[in-house]
N, C-alpha and C positions, 0 to 999 in steps of 0.2 A: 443403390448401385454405386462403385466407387469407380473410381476416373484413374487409372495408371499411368502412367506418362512411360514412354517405350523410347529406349535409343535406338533411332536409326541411322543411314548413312545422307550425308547430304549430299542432294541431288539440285537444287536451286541455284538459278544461274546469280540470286541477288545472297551479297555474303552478308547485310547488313541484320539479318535476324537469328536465332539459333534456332536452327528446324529440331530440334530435341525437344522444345518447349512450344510446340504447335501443334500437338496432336496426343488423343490418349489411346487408350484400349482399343483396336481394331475391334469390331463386335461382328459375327455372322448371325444371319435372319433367316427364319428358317419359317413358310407360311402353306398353311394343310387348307384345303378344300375351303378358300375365304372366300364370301358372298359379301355380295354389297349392293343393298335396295335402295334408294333414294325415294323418300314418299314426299308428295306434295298434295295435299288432301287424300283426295281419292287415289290420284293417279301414282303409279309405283314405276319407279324407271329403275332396271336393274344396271349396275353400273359393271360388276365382276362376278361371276359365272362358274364359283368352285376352280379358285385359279389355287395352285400349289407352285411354291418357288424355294431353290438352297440356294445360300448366298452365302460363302466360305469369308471368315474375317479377312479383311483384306485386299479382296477382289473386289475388283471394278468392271461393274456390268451395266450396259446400256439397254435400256425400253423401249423399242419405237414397235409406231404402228399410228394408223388414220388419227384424224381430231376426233371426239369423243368414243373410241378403243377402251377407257379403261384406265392409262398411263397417271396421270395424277393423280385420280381416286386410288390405287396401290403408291405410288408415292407417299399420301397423305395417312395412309394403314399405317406404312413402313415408318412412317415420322412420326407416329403418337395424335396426330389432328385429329385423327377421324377412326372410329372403333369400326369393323366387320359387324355385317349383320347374322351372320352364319360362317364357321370356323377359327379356328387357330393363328397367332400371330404371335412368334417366339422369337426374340431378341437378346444377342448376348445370356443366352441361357435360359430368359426370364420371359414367362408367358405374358408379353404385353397387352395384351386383349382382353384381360382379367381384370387388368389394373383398376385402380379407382383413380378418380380426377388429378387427386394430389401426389399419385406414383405415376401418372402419364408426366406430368408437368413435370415429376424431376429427371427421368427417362428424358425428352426432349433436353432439359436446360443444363445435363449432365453429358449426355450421349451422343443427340444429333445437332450435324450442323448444316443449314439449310441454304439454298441459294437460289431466289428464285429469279421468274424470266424477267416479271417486272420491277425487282432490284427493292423495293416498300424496304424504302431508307423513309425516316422521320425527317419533311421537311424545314423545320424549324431547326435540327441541330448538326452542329458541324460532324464533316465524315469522324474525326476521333472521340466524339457524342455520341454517333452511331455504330461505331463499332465498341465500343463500352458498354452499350444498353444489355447486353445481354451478362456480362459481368453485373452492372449493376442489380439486375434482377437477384445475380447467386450471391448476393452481400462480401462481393471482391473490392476491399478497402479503397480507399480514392486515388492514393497515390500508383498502387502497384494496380490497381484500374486503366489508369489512364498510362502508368509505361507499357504495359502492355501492347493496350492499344498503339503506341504511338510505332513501334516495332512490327505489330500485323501489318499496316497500311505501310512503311518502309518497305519490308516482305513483297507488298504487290506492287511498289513500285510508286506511290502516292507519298512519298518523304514531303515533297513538298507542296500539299492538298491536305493536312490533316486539319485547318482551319475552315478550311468552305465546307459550304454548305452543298447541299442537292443539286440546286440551282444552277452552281455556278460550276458543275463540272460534266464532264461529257460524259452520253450512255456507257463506254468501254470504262471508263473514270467511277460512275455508280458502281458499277456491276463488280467492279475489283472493290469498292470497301462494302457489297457484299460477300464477298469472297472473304474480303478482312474478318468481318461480324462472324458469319458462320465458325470461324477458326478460336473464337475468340473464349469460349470455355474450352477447350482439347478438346474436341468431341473425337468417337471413334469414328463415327459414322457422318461419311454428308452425305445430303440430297442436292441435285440440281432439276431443276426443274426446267428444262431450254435454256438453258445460262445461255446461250449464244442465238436466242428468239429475238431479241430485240437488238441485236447489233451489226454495224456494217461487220466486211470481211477480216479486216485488219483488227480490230478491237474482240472481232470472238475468238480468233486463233490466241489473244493475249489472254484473254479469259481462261480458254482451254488449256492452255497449257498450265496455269494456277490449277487448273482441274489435276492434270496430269502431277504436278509435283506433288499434289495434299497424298494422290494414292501411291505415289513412286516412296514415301515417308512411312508410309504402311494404314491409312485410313482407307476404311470400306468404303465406296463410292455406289453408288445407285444414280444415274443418270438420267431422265428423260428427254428423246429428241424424236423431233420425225427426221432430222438427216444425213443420212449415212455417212456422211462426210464424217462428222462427229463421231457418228456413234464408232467409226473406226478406231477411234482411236481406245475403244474399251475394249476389255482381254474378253468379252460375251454380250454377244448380243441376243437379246430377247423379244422376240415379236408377239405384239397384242392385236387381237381383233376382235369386236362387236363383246368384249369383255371375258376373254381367254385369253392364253398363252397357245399361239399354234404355233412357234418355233423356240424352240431352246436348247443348245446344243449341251446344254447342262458345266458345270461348273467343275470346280477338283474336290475330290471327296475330304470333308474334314469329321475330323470325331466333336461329339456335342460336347456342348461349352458345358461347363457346369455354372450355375450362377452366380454371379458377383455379389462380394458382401455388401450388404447394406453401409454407406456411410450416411453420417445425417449432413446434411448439405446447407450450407447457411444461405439464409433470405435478405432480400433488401430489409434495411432498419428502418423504422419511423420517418426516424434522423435524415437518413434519403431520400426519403419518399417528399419530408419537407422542404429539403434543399430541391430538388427536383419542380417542384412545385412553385416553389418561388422566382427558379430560371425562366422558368415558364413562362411565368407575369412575367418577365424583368425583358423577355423578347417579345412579348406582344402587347405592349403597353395600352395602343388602340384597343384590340379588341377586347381586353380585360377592364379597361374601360367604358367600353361601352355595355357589356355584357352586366360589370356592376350596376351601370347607370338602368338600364332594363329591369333589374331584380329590385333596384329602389324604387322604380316609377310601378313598378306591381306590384310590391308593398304595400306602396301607400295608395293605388288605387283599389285594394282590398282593405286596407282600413277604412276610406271612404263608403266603401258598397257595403261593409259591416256596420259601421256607426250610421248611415243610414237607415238601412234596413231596423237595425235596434230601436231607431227611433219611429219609426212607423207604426212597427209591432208593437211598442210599449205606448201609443198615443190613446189610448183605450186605457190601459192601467193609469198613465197622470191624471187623464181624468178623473178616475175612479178615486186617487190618492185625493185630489181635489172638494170631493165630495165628502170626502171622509169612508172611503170602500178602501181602509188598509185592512184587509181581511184575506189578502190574497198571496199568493205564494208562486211564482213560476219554476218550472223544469225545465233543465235546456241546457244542452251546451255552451255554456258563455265563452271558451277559449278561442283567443285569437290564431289562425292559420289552422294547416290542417288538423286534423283530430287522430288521437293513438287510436288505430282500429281497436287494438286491444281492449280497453277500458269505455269504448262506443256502449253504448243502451239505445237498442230501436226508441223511439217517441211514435208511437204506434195505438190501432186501438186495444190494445192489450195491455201496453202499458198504463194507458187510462183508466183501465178499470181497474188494475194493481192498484191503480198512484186512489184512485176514486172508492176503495176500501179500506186505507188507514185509518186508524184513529183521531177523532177529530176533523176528520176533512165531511165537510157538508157537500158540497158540488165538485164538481171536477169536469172541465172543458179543454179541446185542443187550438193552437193555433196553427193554421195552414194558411199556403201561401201557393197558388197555378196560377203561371206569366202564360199569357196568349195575348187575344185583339178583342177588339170590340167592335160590331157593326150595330147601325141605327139608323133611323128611317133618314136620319138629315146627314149623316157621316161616317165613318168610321175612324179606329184607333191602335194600334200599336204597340208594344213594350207594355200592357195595362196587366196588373195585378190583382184575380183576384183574390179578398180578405176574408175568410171568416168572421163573420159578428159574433159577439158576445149572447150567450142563451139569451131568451126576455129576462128570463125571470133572473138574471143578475145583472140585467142592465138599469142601473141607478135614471130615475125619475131626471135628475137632474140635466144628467149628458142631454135632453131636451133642447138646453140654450144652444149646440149644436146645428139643429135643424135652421136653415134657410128657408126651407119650404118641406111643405110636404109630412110624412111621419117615419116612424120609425116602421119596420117589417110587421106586419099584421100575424106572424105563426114563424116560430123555427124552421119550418119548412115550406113556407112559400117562396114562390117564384118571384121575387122582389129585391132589388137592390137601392142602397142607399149610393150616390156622386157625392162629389164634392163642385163645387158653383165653376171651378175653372175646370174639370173635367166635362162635366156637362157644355160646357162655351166650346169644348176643342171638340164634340162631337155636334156642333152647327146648332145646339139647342141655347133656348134663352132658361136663365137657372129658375124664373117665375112660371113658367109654362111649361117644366121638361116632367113633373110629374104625369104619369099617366104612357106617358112614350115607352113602347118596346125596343131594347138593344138585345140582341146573342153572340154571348161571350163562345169564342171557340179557346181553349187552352191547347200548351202547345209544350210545358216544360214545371216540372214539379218543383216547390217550392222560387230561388231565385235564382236567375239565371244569370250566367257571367260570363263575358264573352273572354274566348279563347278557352272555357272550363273544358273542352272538351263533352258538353252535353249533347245528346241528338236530340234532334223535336220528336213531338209524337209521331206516329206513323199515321195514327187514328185520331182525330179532332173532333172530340163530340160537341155541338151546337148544345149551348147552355140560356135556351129563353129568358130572360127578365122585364120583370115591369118597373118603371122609375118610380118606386114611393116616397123618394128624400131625396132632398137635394142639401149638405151639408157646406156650412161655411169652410172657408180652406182651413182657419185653425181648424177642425174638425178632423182632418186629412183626405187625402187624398191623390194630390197632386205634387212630386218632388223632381224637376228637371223636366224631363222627356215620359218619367213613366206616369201612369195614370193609375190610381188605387180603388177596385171599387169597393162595395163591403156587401155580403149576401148572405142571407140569415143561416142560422149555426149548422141545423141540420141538410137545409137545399146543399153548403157546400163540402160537408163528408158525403156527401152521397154524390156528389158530381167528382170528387177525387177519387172514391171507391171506382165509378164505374171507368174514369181515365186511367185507374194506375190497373184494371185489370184487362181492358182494352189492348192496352201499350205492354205492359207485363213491369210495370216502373216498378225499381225497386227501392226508389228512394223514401226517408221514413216519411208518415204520412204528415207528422206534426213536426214542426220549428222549435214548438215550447208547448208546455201544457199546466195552466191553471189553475191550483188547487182552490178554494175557496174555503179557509177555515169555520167552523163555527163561531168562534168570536176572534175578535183582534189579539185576544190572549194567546189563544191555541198556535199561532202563528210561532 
């Protein structure tokens, strides 16, 4: 839709602007039996009620009626914000309610201009900042950007406020450089939204009258107010109730618009968007620093909770390298930070048995990892991890020198877990005598849990019995900081994840990594 620019006669008591270059194409709105639903889950709240409205280019008509009547939900129709849920919305010729996202967007940044009650000026940038943005947006060069602007806010009367900011200027002060902003592509059309809602008496007649020159220039006006005082001063008023129109004395008859040609309309550049960016930082020095300082302190305590974590899970394979068990192969995502959903592979048991039917792979095993607590006749525990063990039948003879006390798990699926000498101590046991003691692990979060991830706990915490048949030395693992690692043979802990992740409905994958074991060191 393109933007005409119309001579009119000036009617502005301020001479320092040329009202020729303030304003484009008057546009009439023309709106057939619009409905408008508001859902909020269940609940449906209807906001307009098969409301029909003509609005001749040009004319300036006032809305009123009670608080929640309907007035801004039709304002927001009539502005491109917000689509009808049922009927018709036609604008300068062209069925706005048709549109797609990026024909609403150029309809607004082309057509209307908006002024609302609560002024949502940007407070980081000066009034000739804010009334630019919207220029900025349509890729209007910097210089002929900003004389622009600097002649709108002249216009309302802000010659000498085009430096301050929000802050530093009064409600009657904001509200005129939004009056400035809205003006600020030639729209044909503005909206007010209560321009004169938030302001003493003296500051909304300055407002109103801004109101009155945009339409006295020849822009369409659409006004909302609940009071009559104002809305006097519009050539129609129109009364809203429980989402109708019950009074409209109707408008002056005009013949339909034919649509406007498409022009193509230019966007902010890169180049903008980077200077933009960097004004940004260059006023918020603090908070861009500290906000970097946050993003480096969680980096690197993600590299910490990684390189740890790696090295837990892989305390089982040195050994095994130790032995001479180089026969083995892991699966796994090794990438640091989050992962491309795209290119993600569940580690799963389906995966397993894919990965456990290649050529050349003899065994094939996963590793898993459920953070919960641990309870024991002498204590309890916290942050504790449990591990999966390695099948028997690939656990190398040697890992033996490991053991403290005790043995290794008597069957893949026994109710048995190995400690490490300082987890056993943190749960009140001595590491000679803790063989033989029942603990039940309850889990509580699939694989490793990381505060602030946004993870919820189980809802379900199923009690996981074990008996203590090992008690391993800390090289061994077990214990790193706060968390406490135990290890429970292969099969007891896929069957205690199966029945937690269908409990819970978790859908996180069930394995971390998963172990190939080739037939010889070659095949590797």
């Amino acid at each position: 839709m393109a933007v005409v620019e119309q001579e009119s006669p000036p009617v502005s008591t301020h001479p320092t602007a040329e009202p020729t270059d303030l304003l484009g194409e008057p546009i009439g709105i023309e709106l057939t039996n619009v409905v408008r639903v508001h859902r909020m889950g269940e609940v449906a709240v209807t906001a307009l009620r098969g409301v029909s409205l003509s609005i001749a280019p040009g004319e300036f008509v006032a809305i009123m009626g009670p608080s929640g009547c309907g007035k801004s939900t039709l304002l927001s129709l009539i502005g491109g914000l917000d689509r009808p849920t049922e009927g018709k919305i036609v604008a300068g010729g062209r069925e706005i309610s048709s549109m797609r996202d990026r024909q609403l967007a150029d309809y607004r940044l082309q057509h209307v201009g908006t002024i609302f009650q609560s002024f949502n000026l940007i407070p980081t940038l000066s009034a000739l900042d804010n009334v630019g943005l919207p220029m900025t947006l349509g890729g209007v060069p910097t210089a002929e950007r900003r004389d622009r602007s600097r002649r709108l806010l002249e216009k309302v009367g802000l010659k000498d406020r085009i430096t301050f900011r929000p802050t530093r200027l009064s409600g009657g002060e904001q509200q005129r450089v939004s009056v400035a902003r809205a003006l600020s592509n030639r729209p044909g059309l503005i909206l007010a939204d209560e321009p004169t809602g938030n302001l003493d008496e003296e500051a909304g007649q300055g407002v109103l009258q801004l109101v009155k020159e945009m339409h006295g220039l020849g822009a369409t006006v659409v006004m909302v107010t609940h009071d009559p005082d104002v809305a006097a001063v519009a050539g129609r008023t129109v009364r809203m109730r429980n989402g109708n129109i019950v009074e409209d004395p109707g408008g002056p008859a005009h013949a339909k618009e034919p649509p406007a040609p498409k022009a193509r309309l230019r966007r902010q550049a890169w180049l903008e968007s980077l200077r933009m960016g960097a004004t940004s930082v260059r006023r918020r020095k603090l908070r861009t620093g500290l906000s970097s300082a946050g993003v480096a302190i969680g980096i690197a305590a993600m590299a910490i909770i990684v390189s740890f974590a790696t090295g837990v899970q892989e305390s089982l394979t040195n050994a095994f390298a130790i032995t001479g068990q180089l026969n083995q192969v892991n699966v796994g995502d090794s990438a640091f930070g989050p992962a491309d959903p795209s290119k993600h592979k569940p580690l799963d048991a389906a995966a397993l048995a894919k990965l456990a039917a290649l050529p050349h792979v003899k065994d094939a095993y996963g590793n898993l990892l459920i953070q919960g607590s641990l309870t024991g006749d002498q204590g309890s525990a916290s942050n504790v991890y449990l591990n999966a063990f390695t099948p028997l039948n690939e656990t190398p003879k040697a890992l033996s020198k490991f053991l403290a006390a005790g043995n290794f798990p008597s069957s893949d699926s026994a109710n048995e877990v190995m400690l490490s000498s300082d987890a056993v101590t943190k749960l009140g046991l001595q590491p000679s005598k803790a063989v033989g003691h029942k603990v039940t692990f309850y889990g509580l979060y699939p694989g490793f849990y990381v505060v602030g991830g946004g993870q919820q706990p189980a809802s379900v915490s199923l009690p996981l019995e074990l008996t203590i048949v090992g008690v391993l030395t800390n090289a061994g693992g077990g214990v790193g900081g706060t968390a406490i690692f135990i290890t429970v043979p292969y099969a007891t802990s896929t069957g205690y994840w199966d029945r937690m992740a269908k409990a819970n409905q978790w859908t996180a994958d069930e394995f971390n990594s998963i172990t190939l074991v080739a037939e010889t060191p070659g095949a590797v």
